[in-house]
C-alpha positions as CSV (number, residue, x, y, z in Angstrom):
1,X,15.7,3.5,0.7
2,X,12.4,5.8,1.5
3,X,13.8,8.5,-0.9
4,X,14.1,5.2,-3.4
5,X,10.1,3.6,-2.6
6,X,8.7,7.4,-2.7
7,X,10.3,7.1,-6.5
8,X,8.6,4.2,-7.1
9,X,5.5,5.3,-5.4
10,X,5.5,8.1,-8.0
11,X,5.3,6.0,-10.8
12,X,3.1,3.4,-9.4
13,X,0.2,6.2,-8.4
14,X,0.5,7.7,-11.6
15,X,-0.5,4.2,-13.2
16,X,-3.7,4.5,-11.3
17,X,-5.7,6.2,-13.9
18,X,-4.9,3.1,-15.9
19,X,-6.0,1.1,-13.6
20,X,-9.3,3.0,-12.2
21,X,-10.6,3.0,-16.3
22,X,-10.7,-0.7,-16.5
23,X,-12.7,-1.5,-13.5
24,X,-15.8,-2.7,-14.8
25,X,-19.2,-0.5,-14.1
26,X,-22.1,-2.2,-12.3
27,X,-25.3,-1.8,-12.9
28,X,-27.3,0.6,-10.2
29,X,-30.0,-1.5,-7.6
30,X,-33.3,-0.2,-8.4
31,X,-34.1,3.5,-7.8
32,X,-30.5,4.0,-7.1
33,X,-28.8,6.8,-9.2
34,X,-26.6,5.5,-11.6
35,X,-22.4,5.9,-10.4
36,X,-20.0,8.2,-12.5
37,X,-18.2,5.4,-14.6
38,X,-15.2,4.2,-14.1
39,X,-13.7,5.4,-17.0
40,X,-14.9,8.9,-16.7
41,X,-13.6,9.0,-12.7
42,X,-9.8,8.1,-14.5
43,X,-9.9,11.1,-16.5
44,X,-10.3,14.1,-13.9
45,X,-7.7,16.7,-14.6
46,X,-4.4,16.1,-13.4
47,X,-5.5,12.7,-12.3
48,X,-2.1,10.9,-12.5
49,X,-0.2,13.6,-10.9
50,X,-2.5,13.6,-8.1
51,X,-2.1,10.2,-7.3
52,X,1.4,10.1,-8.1
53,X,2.2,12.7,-5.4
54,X,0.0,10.5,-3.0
55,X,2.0,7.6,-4.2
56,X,5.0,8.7,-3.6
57,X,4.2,10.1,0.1
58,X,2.7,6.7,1.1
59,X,5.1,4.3,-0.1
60,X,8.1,6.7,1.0
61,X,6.2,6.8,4.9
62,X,6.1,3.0,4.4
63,X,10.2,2.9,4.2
64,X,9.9,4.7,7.1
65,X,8.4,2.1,9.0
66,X,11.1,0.2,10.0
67,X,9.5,-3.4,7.7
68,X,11.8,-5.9,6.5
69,X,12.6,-6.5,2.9
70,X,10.7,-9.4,2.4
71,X,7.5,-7.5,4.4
72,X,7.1,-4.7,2.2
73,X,5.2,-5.8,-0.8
74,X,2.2,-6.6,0.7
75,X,2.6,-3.0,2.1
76,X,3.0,-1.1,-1.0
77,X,0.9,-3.3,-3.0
78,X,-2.3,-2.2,-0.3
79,X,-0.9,1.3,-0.4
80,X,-0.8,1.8,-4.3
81,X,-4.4,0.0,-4.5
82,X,-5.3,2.0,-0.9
83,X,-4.5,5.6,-2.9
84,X,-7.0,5.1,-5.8
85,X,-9.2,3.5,-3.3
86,X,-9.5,6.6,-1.5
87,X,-9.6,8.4,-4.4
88,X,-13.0,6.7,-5.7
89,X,-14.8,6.6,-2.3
90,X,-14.2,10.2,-1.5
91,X,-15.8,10.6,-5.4
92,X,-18.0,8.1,-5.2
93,X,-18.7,6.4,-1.7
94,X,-17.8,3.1,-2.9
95,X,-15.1,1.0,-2.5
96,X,-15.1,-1.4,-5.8
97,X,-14.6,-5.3,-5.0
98,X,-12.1,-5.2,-7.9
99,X,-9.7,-3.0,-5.5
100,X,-10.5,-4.8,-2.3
101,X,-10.5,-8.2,-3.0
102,X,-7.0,-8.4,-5.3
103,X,-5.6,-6.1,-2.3
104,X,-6.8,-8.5,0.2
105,X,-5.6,-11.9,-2.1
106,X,-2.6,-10.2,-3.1
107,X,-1.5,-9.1,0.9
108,X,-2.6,-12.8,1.6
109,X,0.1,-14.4,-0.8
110,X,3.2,-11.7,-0.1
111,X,2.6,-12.4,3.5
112,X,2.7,-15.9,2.5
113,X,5.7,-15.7,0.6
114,X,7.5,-13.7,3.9
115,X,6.6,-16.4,6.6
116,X,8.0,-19.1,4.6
117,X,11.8,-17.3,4.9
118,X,10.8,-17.0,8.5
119,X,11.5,-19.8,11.3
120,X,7.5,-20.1,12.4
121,X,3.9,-19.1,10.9
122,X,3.3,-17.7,13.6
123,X,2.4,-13.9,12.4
124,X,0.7,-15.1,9.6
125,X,-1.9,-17.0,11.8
126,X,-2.3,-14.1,13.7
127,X,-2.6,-11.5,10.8
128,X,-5.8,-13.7,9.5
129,X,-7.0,-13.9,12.5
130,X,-7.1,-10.0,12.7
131,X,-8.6,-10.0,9.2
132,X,-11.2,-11.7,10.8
133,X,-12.2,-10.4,14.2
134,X,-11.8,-7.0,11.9
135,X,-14.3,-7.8,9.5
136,X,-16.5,-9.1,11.7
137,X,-16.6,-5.9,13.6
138,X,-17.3,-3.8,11.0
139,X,-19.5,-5.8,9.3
140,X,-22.1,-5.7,12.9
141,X,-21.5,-2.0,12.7
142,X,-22.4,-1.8,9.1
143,X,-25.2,-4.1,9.7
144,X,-26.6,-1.4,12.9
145,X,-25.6,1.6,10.9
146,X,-25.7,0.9,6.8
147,X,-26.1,4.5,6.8
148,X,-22.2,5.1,7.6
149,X,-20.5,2.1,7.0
150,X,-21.1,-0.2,3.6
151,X,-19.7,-3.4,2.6
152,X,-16.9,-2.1,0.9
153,X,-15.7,-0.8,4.3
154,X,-15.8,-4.1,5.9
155,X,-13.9,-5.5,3.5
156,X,-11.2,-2.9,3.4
157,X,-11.3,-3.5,7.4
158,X,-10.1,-7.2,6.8
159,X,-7.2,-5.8,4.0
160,X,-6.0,-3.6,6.9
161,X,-6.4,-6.2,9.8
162,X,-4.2,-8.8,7.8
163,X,-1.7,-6.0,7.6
164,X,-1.5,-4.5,10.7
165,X,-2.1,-8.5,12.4
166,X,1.3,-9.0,10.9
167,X,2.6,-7.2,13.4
168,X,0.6,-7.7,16.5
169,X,-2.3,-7.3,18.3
170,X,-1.9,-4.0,19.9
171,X,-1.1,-2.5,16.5
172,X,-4.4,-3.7,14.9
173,X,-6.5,-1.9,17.6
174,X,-4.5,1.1,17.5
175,X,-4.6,0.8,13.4
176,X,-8.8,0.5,14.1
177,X,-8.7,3.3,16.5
178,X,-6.4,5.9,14.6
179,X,-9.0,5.1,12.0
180,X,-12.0,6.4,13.8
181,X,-10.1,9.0,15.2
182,X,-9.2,10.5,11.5
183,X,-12.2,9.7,10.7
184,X,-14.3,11.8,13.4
185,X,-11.9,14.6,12.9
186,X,-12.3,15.0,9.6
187,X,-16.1,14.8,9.9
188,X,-16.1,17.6,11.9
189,X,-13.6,19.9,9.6
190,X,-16.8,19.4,6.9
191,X,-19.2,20.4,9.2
192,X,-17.3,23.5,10.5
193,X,-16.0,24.2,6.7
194,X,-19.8,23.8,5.6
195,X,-18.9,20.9,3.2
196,X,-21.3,18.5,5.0
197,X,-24.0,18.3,7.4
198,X,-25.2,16.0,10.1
199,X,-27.0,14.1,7.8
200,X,-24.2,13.8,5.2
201,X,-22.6,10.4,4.4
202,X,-18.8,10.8,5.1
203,X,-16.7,8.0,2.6
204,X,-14.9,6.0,6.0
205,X,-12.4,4.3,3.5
206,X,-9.9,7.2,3.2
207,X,-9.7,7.7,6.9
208,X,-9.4,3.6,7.6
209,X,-6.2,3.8,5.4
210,X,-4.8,6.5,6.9
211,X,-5.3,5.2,10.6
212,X,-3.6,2.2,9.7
213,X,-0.3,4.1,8.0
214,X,-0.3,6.3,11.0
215,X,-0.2,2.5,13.6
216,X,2.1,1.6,11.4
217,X,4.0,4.5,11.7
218,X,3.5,4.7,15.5
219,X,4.9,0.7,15.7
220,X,8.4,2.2,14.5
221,X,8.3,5.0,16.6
222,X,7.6,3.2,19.6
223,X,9.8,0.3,18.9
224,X,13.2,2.9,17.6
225,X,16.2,0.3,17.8
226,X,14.4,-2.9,18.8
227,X,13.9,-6.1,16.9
228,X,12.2,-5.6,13.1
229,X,8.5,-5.6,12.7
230,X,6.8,-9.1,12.1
């Protein structure tokens, strides 16, 4: 199945240039510089290639998680949305409500649709009650340092909390923690490599998706020959 979903994943990451050029622009607050448009961010060189690779190497360390069936969409469909994601906040430092807000509503009703073959709600409960306490959390931090963290972070942490609240508990701090940690380390490979200093914004986004692939990941490791996830 992984060498099947890292197929797909191709194809769907190399649709993401579609996608990215029909975001719509916003206007820039006062003083603000105005952002590379949407349309122009979709046509870098070898765009669709890029992000089909990337595709293809999330949703193929997805099937390796050990999900059911009837979990995975709302996986894949954060992942596919998490790649271009990434993409624009390591281009632009922005995460656009027109990526977070679908992947957050679309998770919501794929979850949804998997608790109801299920015998109890149970894990869905819990997974919005992880998007919660998570965007609570980042939203104090972005509140104490707007500087590091921006909206768009906060709500990508309540995408990732409904995800990795599906599972349980433990996973969602480890998700939360893994994020930080990829986060700090690649903060410091910049400043060594001379690609950023101290007082350098870092986009957070790329390493909050990652952290919460490598939880997941860790879940399955962990877990080798128990009962499925969720």
């Amino acid at each position: 199945m992984t060498a099947a979903l890292a197929a797909a994943g191709l194809l769907a990451g190399a649709l993401l240039p579609w996608v990215i050029a029909r975001i719509p622009d916003r206007a820039p607050a006062d003083g603000d510089p105005a952002p590379t448009p949407y349309a122009e961010l979709a046509t870098a060189p070898r765009l669709a290639l890029l992000l089909g690779v990337a595709g293809a190497v999330v949703w193929g360390l997805i099937g390796l998680t050990g999900l059911d069936p009837v979990e995975l969409p709302a996986y894949l469909l954060v992942a596919t949305l998490g790649v271009a994601m990434a993409y624009i906040d390591l281009r632009e430092h922005r995460l656009p409500d027109w990526l977070t807000l679908p992947s957050l509503a679309g998770a919501a009703v794929l979850l949804a649709m998997a608790a109801a073959t299920g015998p109890e709600w149970t894990g869905y409960g819990r997974a919005w009650a992880a998007a919660g306490v998570c965007f609570a959390f980042f939203l104090v931090l972005a509140i104490l340092r707007p500087a590091d963290l921006g909206l768009g972070d906060v709500k990508l942490a309540a995408v990732l909390g409904l995800l990795l609240g599906w599972v349980n508990w433990s996973t969602v701090l480890l998700g939360m923690f893994c994020g930080f940690l990829v986060g700090g380390i690649g903060g410091v490979a910049l400043l060594v490599t001379g690609r950023a200093t101290r007082r350098s914004s870092i986009p957070f986004g790329p390493a909050m998706l990652v952290g919460a692939l490598v939880a997941l990941l860790w879940v399955e490791v962990t877990t080798a020959g128990a009962a499925p996830l969720g």
